[in-house]
C-alpha positions in Angstrom: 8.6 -19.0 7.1 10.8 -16.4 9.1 11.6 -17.7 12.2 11.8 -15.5 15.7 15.6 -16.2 15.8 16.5 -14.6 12.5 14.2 -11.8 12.5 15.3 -11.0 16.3 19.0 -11.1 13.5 17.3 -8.6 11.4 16.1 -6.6 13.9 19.7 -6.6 16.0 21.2 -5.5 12.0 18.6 -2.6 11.4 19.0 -1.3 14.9 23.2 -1.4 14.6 22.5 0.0 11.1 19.8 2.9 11.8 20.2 3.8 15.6 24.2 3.3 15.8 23.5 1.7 19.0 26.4 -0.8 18.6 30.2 -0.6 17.2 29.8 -3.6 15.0 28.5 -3.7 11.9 25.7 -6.1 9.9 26.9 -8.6 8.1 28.1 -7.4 4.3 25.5 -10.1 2.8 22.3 -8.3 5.0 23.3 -5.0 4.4 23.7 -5.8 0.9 20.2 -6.6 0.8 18.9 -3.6 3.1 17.8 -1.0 -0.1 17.8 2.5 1.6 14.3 3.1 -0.1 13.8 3.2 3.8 14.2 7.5 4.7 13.2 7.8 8.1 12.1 6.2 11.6 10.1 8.5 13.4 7.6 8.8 16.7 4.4 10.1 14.8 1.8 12.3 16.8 -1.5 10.5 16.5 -3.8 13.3 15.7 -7.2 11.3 15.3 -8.8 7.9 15.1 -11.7 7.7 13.1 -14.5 4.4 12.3 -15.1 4.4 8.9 -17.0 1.1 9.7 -17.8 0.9 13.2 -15.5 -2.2 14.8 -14.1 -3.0 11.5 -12.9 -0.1 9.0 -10.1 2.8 10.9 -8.7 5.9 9.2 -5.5 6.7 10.9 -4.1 10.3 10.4 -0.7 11.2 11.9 1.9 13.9 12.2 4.9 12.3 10.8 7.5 15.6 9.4 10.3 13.4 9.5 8.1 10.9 6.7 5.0 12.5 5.3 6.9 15.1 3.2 9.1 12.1 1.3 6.0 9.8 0.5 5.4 9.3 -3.0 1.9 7.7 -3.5 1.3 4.0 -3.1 4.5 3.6 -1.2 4.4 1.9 2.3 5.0 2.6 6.4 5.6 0.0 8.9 4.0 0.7 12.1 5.0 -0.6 15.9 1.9 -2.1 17.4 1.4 -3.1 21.2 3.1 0.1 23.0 6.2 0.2 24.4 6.2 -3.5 26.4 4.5 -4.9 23.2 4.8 -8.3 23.0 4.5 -8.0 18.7 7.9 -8.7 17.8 6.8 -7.6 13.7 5.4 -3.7 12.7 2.4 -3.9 10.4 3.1 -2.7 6.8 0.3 -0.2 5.8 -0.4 2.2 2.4 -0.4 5.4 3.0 -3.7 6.7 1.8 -2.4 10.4 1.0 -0.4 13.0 2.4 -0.7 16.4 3.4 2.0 18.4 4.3 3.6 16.9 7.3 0.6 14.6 7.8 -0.2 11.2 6.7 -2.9 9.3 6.4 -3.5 5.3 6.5 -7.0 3.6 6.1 -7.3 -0.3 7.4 -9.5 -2.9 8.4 -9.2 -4.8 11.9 -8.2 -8.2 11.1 -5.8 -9.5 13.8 -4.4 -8.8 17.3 -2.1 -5.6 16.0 -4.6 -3.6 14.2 -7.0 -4.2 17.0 -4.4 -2.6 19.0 -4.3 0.3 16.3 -7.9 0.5 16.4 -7.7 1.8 19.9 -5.3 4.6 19.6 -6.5 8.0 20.1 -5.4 11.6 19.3 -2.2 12.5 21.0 -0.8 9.4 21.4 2.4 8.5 19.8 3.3 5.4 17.4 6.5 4.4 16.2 7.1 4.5 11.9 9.3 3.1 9.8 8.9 4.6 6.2 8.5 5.8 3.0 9.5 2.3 2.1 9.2 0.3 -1.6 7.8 2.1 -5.1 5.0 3.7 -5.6 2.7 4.8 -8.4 4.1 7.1 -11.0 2.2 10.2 -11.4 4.5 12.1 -13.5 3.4 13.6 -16.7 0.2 14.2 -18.6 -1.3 10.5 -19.0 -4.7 9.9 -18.6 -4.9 7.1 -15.6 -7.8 4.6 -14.1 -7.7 3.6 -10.8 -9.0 0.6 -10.3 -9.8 -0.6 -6.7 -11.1 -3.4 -4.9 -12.3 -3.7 -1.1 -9.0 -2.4 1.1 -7.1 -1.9 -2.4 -8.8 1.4 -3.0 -6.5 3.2 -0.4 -3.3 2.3 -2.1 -4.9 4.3 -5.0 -6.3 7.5 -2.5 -3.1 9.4 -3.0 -2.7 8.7 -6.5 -6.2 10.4 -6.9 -5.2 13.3 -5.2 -1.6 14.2 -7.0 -3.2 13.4 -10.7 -7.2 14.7 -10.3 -9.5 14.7 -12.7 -6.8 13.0 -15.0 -7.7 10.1 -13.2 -11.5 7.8 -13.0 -11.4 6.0 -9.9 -13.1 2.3 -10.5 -14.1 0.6 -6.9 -15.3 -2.7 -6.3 -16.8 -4.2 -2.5 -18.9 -6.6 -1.8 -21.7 -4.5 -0.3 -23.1 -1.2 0.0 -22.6 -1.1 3.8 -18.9 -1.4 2.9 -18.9 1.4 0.3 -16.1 4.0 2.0 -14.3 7.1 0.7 -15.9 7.8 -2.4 -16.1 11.2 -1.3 -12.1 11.5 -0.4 -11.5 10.7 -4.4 -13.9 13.3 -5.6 -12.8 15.6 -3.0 -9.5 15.2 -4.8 -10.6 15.9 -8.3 -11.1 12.6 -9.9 -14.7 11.3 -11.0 -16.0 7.9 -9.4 -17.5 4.4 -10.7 -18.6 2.1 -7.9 -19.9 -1.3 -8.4 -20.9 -4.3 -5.8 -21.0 -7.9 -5.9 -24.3 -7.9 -4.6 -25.8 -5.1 -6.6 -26.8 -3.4 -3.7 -24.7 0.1 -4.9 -27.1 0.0 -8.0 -25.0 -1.8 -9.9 -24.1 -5.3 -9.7 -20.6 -7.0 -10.7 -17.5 -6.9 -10.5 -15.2 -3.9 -10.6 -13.8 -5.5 -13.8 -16.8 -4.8 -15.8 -16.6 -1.0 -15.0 -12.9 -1.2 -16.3 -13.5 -3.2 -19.5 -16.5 -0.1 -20.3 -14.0 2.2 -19.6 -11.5 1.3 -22.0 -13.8 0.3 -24.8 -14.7 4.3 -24.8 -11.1 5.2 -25.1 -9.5 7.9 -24.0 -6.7 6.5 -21.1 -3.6 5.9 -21.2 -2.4 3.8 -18.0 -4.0 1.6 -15.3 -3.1 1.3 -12.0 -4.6 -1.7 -9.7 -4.9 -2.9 -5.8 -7.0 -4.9 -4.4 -7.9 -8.6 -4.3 -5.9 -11.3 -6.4 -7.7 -12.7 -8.8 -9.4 -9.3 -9.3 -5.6 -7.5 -9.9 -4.6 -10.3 -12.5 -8.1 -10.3 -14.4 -8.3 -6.3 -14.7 -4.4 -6.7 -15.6 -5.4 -8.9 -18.2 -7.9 -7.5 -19.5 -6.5 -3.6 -19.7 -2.6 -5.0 -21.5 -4.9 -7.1 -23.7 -6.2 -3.4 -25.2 -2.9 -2.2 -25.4 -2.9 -0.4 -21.9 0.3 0.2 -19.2 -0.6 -1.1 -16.3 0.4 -1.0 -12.8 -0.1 -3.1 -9.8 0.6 -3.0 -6.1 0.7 -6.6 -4.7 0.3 -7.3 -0.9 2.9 -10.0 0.8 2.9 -11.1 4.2 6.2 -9.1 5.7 8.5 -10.1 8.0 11.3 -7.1 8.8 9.4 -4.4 5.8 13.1 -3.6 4.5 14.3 -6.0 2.3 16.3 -8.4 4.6 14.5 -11.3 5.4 13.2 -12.1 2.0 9.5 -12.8 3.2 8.0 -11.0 0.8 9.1 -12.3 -1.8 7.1 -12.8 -5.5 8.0 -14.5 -8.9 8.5 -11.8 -11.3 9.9 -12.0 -15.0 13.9 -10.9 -15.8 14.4 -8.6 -18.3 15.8 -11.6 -20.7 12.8 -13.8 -19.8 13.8 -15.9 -17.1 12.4 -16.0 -13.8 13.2 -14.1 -10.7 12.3 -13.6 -7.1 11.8 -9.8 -6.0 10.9 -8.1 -2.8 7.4 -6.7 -2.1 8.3 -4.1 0.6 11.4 -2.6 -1.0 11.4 -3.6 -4.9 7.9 -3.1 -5.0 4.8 -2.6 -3.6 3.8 -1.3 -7.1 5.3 -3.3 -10.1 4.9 -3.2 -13.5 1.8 -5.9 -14.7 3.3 -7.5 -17.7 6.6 -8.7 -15.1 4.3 -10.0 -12.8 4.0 -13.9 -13.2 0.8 -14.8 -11.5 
């Protein structure tokens, strides 16, 4: 677990670092570690605040020019909660939903102290970004792609709808209907939707692997690319290399600093000669190749 004393280190090193507050430079073995996948820290304008799900479910839009512009899809921001005297010594990592212009775009549920905070911003005030930080999806070229989605999962995936279109199928999994959120925001973007619950009360009852294992017996794509729960991630992943698929996943750590320093974030993934190794979910990652992740 990161302690308050070394991430108060970190923070000290990323502040000499980024800010050139101080003469004295990190120490070699920290900065080795800091990848500058991190482009810009930035006061963004809040320009609205919206329920998605009253009390629980917020979409965030902000006016970020410094970071907005640079953000591939699926990659990450860290945001400052609490306000200027907070007393939350770690930002909170977020997806970015999708971009537009020099506007961004982040979708979350309320489910501690900081993004209650968040939940009570409003347009016009200002919150402090870290960001674009880790991978993100790879949109290039002319593949067919599913986008498979689960609960919160599904806005990792938002921007990758709206850079590919109707190459892509969205595939979304909740629990309930009364959870059932941006269907609308993929379509609006091009790409054709598939929503299933585990209740059934969409229509359709099961679980969003079902939808994906239909979709790849008719044929037709060529990658997958997958957020949301755990086991859901690893089943789909399964199931879409076992047909011969590429697939793609974004895994979710807890974070301590969100650069690369402090090594909270940290999953087992498979070396390139087939031995273990550790790598770093906010900077060497979020969004890693399936077949290297060892579950």
């Amino acid at each position: 677990m990161l302690t308050m004393t070394a991430y108060n280190g970190i923070l000290k090193d990323i502040k000499n670092t980024y800010n050139n507050t101080k003469n004295e430079a990190p120490p070699a073995e920290r900065m080795e570690k800091m990848d500058i996948n991190i482009k810009n820290k930035q006061k963004a304008l809040v320009l609205s605040s919206d329920e998605l799900i009253p009390g629980t479910l917020y979409s965030l839009t902000l006016r970020a020019p410094d970071i907005a512009p640079l953000t591939l899809p699926g990659q990450l921001v860290h945001i400052a909660v609490g306000g200027e005297d907070s007393a939350f010594s770690l930002r909170r990592p977020f997806s970015v939903a999708y971009t537009d212009g020099d506007v961004l775009c982040v979708r979350y549920n309320v489910v501690g102290e900081g993004t209650r905070w968040l939940s009570g911003v409003r347009a016009g005030d200002v919150l402090d970004l870290l960001g674009p930080v880790g991978n993100g999806w790879d949109v290039s070229g002319t593949d067919k792609i599913l986008l498979c989605g689960g609960g919160t999962g599904i806005y990792s995936l938002l921007g990758a709808s709206k850079r590919l279109g109707a190459r892509a199928k969205a595939l979304l999994g909740f629990r309930s209907s009364p959870l059932v959120n941006s269907t609308g925001d993929f379509e609006r973007f091009g790409s054709a939707v598939s929503v299933i619950t585990d209740d059934g009360t969409s229509g359709r009852k099961g679980f969003v692997t079902e939808l994906l294992e239909n979709e790849i017996k008719n044929g037709g794509w060529d990658r997958v690319f997958i957020c949301g729960p755990h086991n859901m991630m690893k089943n789909a992943a399964e199931t879409a290399m076992k047909a011969g698929l590429t697939v793609y996943v974004s895994l979710e750590e807890h974070m301590g600093c969100g650069i690369g320093a402090c090594m909270a974030c940290v999953c087992k993934m498979v070396r390139g000669d087939g031995g273990e190794e550790y790598r770093r979910v906010c900077v060497d990652g979020p969004v890693f190749n399936a077949s290297e992740v060892i579950w």
